[in-house]
Wavefront OBJ file of the C-alpha trace (Angstrom):
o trace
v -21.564 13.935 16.089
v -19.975 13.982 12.786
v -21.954 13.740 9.264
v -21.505 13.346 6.082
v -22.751 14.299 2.954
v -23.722 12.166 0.305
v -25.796 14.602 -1.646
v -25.597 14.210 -5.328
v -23.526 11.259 -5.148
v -24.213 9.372 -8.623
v -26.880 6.923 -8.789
v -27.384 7.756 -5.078
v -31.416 7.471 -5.361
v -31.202 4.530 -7.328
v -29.509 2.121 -4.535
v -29.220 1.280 -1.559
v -25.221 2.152 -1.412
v -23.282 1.268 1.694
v -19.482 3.293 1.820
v -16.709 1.607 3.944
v -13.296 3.386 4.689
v -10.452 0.820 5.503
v -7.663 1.694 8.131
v -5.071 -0.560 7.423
v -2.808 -2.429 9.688
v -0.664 -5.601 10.556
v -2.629 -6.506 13.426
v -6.029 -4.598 12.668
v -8.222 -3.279 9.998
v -10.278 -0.695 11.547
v -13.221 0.359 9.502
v -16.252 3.137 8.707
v -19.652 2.349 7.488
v -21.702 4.650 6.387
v -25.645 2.408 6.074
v -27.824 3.933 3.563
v -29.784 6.958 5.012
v -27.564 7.150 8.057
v -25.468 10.295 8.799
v -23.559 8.494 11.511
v -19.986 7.264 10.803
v -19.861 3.636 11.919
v -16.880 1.580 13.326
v -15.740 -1.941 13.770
v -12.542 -3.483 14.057
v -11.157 -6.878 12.392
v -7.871 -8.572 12.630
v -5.681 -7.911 10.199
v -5.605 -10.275 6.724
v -8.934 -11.706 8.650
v -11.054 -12.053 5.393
v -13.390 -15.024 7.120
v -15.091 -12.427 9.403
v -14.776 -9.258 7.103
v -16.579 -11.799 5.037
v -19.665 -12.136 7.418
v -19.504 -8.200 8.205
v -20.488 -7.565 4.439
v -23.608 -10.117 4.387
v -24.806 -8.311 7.389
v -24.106 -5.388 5.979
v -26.001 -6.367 2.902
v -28.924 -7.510 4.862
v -29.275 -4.362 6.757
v -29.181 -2.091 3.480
v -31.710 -4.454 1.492
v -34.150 -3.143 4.052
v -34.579 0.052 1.926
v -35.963 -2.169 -0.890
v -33.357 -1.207 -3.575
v -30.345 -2.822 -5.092
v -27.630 -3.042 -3.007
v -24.410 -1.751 -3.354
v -21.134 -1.402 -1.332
v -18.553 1.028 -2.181
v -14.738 0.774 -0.442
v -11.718 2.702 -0.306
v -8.665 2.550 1.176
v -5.648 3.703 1.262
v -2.645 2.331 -0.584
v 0.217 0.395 1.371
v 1.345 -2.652 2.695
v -1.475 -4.876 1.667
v -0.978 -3.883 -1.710
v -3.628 -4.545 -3.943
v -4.869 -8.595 -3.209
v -7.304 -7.173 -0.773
v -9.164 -5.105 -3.461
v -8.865 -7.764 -6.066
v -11.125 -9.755 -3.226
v -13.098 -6.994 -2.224
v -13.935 -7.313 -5.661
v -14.510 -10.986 -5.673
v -17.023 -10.092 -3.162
v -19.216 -7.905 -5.571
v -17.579 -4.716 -3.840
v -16.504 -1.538 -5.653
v -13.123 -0.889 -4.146
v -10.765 2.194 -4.815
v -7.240 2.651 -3.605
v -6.635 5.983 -2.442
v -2.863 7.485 -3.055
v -2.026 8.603 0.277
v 0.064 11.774 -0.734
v -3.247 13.186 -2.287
v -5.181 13.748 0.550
v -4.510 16.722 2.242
v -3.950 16.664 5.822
v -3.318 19.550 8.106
v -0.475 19.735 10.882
v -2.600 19.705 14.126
v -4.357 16.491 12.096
v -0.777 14.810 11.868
v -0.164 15.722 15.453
v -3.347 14.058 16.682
v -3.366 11.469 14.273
v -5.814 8.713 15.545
v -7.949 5.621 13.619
v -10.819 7.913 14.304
v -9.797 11.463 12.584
v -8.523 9.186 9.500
v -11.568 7.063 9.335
v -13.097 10.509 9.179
v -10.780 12.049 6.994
v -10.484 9.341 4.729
v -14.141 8.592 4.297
v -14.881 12.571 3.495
v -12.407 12.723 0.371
v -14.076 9.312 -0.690
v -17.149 11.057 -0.253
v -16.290 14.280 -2.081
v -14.540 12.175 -5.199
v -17.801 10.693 -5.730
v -19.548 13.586 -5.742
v -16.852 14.889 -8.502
v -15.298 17.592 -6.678
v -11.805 18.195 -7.891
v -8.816 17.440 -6.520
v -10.072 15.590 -2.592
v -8.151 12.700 -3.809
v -6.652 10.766 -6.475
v -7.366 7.165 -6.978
v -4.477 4.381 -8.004
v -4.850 2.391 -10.771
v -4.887 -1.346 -10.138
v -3.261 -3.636 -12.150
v -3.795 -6.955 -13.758
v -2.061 -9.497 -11.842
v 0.101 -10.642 -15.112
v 1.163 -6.949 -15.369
v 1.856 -6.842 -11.050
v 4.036 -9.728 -11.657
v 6.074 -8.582 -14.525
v 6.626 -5.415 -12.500
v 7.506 -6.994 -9.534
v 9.996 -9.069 -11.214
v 11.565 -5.968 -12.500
v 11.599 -4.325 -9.253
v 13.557 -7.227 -7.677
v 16.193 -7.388 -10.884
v 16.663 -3.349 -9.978
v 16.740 -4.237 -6.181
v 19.731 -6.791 -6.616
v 21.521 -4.941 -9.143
v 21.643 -2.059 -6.498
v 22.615 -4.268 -4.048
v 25.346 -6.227 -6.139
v 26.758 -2.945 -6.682
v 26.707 -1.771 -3.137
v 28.765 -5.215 -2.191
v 31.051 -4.546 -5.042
v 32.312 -0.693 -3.809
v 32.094 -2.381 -0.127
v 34.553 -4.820 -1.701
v 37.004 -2.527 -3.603
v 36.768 -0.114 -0.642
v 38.245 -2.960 1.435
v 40.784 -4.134 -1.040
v 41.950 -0.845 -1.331
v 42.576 -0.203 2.142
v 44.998 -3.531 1.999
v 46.667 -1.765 -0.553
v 45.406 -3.605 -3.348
v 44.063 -1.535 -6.143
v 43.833 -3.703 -9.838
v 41.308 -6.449 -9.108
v 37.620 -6.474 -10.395
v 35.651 -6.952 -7.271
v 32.435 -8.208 -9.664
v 34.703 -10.583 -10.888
v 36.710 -11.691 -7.961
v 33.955 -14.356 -7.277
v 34.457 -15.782 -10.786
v 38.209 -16.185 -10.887
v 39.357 -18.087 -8.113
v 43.015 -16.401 -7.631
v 46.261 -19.219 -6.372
v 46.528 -19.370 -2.485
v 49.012 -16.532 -1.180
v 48.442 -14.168 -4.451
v 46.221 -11.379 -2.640
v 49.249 -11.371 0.196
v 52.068 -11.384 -2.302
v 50.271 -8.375 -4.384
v 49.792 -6.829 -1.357
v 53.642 -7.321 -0.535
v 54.358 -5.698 -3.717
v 52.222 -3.080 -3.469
v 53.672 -2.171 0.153
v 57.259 -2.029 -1.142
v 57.285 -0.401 -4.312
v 55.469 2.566 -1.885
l 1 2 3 4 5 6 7 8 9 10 11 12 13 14 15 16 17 18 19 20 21 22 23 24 25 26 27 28 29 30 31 32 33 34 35 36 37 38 39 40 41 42 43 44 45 46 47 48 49 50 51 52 53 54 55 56 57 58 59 60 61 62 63 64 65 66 67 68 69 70 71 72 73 74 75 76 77 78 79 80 81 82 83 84 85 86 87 88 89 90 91 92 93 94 95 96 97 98 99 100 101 102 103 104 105 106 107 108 109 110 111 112 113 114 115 116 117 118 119 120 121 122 123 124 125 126 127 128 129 130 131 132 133 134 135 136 137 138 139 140 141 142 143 144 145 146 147 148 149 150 151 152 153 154 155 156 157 158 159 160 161 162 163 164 165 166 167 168 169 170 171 172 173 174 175 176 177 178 179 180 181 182 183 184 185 186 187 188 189 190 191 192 193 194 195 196 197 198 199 200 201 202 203 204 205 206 207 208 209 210 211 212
């Protein structure tokens, strides 16, 4: 049986603290609980986006931990991806303390990669949460999360870059196949604009062909 050690985590005589480890999916969010005073690595699965019933997990999580007769508090982490960062804004809506753990800083060895399972990465994932608690350097590094005025001005910059990559992309596609009619002077980006007379690609092609 695997355990974990919480020794000398901050405030860690001072409340009740429950530590959850998200494993993120489309269909399923498998996740570890550790209860206050427990060594053992709880699991439970939800369906994925399913906040209803993660909802009701945490309030019986709650009411299991207030049995110790401290404060209460419940620490996440998970690992950054897909969902993005709306599921820590409402783990935080729910009175949780939720990190987002960059992937690419947690080290994970070959034969782990090999035999990668929800189990050794609940595992995995929970011990570097663990040990960055604690303060040991360099487990894991944490992402931070931005306002959602700030994720929106981003993301609209990201999608101007997106279709100005594409737009360029169709352009080259375009010259690439005007070339290989033999015609070699228009502006693709601007052959959408300026609508030429019926027959004038053909005849420019014509031209093209004979003066070769």
């Amino acid at each position: 049986m695997s355990t974990f050690d919480r020794t000398d985590a901050p405030a860690a005589s001072e409340y009740a603290t429950v530590h959850m480890a998200f494993e993120l999916s489309k269909a399923n969010w498998k996740i570890g609980v550790l209860l206050p005073g427990s060594p053992k690595l709880s699991r439970f699965t939800v369906k994925g986006g399913d906040v209803t019933t993660l909802s009701g997990r945490l309030a019986s999580l709650r009411a299991k931990a207030e049995r110790c007769g401290k404060p209460v508090r419940i620490l996440s982490c998970y690992e950054a991806g897909l969902d993005g960062h709306w599921l820590h804004r409402w783990l935080t809506d729910q009175g949780v303390t939720s990190y987002i753990v960059d992937p690419s800083s947690i080290e994970v060895s070959r034969r782990g990669r090999r035999a990668k399972t929800d189990r050794i990465d609940l595992e995995k994932l929970m011990r570097a949460f663990l040990a960055y608690l604690r303060g040991e350097p360099r487990v894991c590094s944490m992402l931070h999360v931005p306002s959602p005025e700030d994720e929106d001005r981003k993301r609209s910059s990201r999608e101007r870059d997106r279709l100005l990559k594409e737009q360029t992309a169709h352009t080259n596609r375009i010259k690439a196949l005007l070339f290989g009619q033999g015609i070699r002077d228009v502006d693709a980006a601007q052959a959408g604009l300026h609508r030429q007379p019926r027959g004038h690609a053909h005849r420019r092609r014509g031209a093209c062909c004979r003066s070769g």
